[in-house]
C-alpha positions as CSV (number, residue, x, y, z in Angstrom):
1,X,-37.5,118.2,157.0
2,X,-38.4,118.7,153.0
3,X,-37.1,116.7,150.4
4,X,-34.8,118.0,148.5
5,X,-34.4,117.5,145.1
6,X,-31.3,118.1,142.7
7,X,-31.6,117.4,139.1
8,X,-28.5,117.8,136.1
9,X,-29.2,119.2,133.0
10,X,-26.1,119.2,130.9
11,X,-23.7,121.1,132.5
12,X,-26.7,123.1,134.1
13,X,-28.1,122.1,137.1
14,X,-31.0,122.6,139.2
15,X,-31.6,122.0,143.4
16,X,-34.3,122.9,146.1
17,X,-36.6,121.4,148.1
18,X,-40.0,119.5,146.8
19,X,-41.6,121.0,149.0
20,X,-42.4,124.5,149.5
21,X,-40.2,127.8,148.0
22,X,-41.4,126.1,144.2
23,X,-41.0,129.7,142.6
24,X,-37.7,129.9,143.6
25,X,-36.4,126.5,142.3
26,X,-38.5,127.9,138.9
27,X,-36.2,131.1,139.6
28,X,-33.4,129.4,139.8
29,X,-33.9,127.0,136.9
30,X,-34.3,130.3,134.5
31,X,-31.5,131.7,135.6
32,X,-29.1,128.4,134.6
33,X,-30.6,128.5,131.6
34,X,-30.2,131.9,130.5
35,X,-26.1,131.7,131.6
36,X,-26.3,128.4,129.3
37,X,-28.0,130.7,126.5
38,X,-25.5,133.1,127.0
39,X,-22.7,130.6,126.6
40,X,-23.8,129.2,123.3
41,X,-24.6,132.6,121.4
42,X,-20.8,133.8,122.7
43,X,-19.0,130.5,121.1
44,X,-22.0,130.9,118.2
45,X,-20.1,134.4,117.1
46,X,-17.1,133.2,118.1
47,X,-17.7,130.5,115.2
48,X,-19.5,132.3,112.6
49,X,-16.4,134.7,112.9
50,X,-13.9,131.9,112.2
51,X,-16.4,131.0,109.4
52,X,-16.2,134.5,108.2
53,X,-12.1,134.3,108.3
54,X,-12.5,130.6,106.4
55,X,-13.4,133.1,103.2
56,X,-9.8,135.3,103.6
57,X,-7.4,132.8,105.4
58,X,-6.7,128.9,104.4
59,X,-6.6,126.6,107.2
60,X,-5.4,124.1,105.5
61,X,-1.9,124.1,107.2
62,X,-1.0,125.2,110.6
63,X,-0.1,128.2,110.0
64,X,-3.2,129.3,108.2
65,X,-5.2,128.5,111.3
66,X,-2.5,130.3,113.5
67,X,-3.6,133.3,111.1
68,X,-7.5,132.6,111.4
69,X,-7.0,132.5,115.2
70,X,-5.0,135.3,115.4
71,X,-7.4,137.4,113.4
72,X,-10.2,135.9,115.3
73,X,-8.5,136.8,118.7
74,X,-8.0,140.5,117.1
75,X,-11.3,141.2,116.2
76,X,-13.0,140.3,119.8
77,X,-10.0,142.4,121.1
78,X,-11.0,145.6,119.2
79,X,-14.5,144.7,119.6
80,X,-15.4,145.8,123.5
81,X,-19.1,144.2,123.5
82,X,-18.3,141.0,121.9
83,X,-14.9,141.0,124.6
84,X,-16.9,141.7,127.4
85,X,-19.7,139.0,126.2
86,X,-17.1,136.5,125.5
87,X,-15.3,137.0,129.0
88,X,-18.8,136.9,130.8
89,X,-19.6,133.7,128.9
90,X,-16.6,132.5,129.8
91,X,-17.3,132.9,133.8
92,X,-20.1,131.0,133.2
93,X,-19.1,128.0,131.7
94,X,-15.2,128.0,131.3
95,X,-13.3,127.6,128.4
96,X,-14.2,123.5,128.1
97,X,-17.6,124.4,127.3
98,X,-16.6,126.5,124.4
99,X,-14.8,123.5,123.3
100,X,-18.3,122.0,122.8
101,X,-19.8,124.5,120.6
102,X,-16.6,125.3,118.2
103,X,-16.5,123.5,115.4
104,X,-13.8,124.5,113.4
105,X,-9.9,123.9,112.1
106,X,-8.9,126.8,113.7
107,X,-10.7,126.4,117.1
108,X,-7.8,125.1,119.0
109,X,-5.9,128.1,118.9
110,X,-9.2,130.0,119.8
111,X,-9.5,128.0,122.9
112,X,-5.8,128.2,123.6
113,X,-6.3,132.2,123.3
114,X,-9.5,131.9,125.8
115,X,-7.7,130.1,128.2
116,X,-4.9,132.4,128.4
117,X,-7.4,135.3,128.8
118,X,-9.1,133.6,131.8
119,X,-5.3,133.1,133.3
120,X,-3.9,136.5,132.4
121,X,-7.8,138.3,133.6
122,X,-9.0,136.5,136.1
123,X,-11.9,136.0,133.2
124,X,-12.7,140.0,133.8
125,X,-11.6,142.5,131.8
C-alpha cells in the first residue's frame, strides 16, 4: 500500500499518494488552484463594481447600500458573462468565500443577493 498524502491549502486542498501517479497529484493541485483563481477575480469585479457605484450612490445609510447592491445585482444581471462567471465561481467556492474577498459597505446585501441566486438556481443559470 502507498502513502497517501493530503495537504490544505486555504480552502484548497490537495490528496494522492506519495508514491507513484506524481503528475496527477501536480494535475490536480492546478486544477484547485485555478477554481481558487477563478473565485477571487469573480468577487474582484464584483468589488471594483461596488467601488464604481461608491462614485453615484452614498452608503452612508442603509438605504444607500440597499441602492448600491441593487444596482450591483442589476448590472451582473444584464451582464450574461460576468453572471455566468459569478455563478460558476460561486459553485466553486460558495457564497462564504465571497464573503472573504468583499470589502465593502454594501457587500452584505451582495452576499444576501448571491445566496439567494444559489437557492433560487441551483447556482446555474
Amino acid at each position: 500500500m502507498e502513502p497517501n498524502i493530503r495537504i490544505n491549502t486555504d480552502g484548497g486542498s490537495f490528496e494522492g499518494n506519495i508514491v507513484g501517479g506524481k503528475q496527477n497529484q501536480i494535475s490536480n493541485y492546478k486544477y484547485i488552484s485555478q477554481e481558487k483563481q477563478t473565485l477571487a477575480q469573480a468577487a474582484a469585479e464584483i468589488q471594483l463594481l461596488l467601488e464604481q457605484l461608491d462614485k453615484t450612490y452614498s452608503t452612508d445609510t442603509t438605504a444607500g447600500k440597499m441602492t448600491v447592491a441593487t444596482e450591483a445585482i442589476k448590472h451582473i444581471e444584464s451582464n450574461p458573462n460576468l453572471r455566468a462567471r459569478i455563478l460558476s465561481a460561486l459553485k466553486v467556492g460558495g457564497v462564504k468565500a465571497f464573503e472573504q474577498f468583499l470589502s465593502h459597505p454594501a457587500a452584505s446585501f451582495v452576499i444576501g443577493a448571491l445566496e439567494d441566486w444559489q437557492k433560487t438556481n441551483g447556482g446555474a443559470d
